[in-house]
N, C-alpha and C positions, 0 to 999 in steps of 0.2 A: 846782212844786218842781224846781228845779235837780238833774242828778246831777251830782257829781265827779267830775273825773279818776278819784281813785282808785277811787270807787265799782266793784264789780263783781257786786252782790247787786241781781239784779232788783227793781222795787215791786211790791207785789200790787198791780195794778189792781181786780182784787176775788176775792172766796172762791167763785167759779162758771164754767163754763165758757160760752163767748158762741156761742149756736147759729148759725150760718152755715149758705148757701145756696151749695156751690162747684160750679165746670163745669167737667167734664174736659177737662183741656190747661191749665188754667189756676194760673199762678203768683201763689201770695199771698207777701206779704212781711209776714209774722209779726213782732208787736212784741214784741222780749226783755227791754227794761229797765221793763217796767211803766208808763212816764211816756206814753207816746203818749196824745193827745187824738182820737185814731179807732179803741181800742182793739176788737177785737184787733188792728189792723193797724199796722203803723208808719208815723210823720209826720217821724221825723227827728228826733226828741226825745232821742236817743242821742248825738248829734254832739257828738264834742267829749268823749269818752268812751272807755272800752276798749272798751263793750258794741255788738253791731250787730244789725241783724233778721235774721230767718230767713227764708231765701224755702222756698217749699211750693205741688208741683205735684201738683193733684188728678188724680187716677187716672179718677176716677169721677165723676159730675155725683151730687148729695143734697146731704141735712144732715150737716155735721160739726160736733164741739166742741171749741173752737178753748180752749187752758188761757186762763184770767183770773188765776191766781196765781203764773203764772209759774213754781211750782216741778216743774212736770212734766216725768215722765224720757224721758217719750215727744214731745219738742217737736218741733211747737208742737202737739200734738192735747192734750188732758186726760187724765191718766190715774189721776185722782181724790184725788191729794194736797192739794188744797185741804178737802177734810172733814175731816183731821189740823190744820188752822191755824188 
């Protein structure tokens, strides 16, 4: 699914957050509009759009939960507003 120019309301990619495996020092670049095909990460799927990815450097090597719903205040980690949706 294409977004629009004017689009500026993320897609849910889905109602859960995507358990990752991050190592410290390392930058992820977080998918904001929902549409990436390598969720959570972004592919570029945004281009062409207002919306762009977040990049995000892990502090610490573990698991983190990367939001799927995109509506998280805490971006890009989950901060459980997908169980409101």
């Amino acid at each position: 699914m294409p977004m629009s120019e004017e689009r500026s309301v993320p897609h849910c990619a889905q109602k859960a957050p995507y358990p990752i495996e991050v190592e410290a020092g390392r930058t992820y670049s977080w998918c904001a509009c929902g549409l990436s095909s390598k969720q959570p990460f972004c592919d570029g799927s945004h281009k062409g759009t207002s919306m762009q990815s977040l990049k995000w450097t892990a502090e610490t090597s573990g698991r983190v939960w990367f939001c799927g719903c995109k509506a998280t205040g805490k971006a890009p980690l989950c901060d459980g507003k997908h169980k409101a949706l």
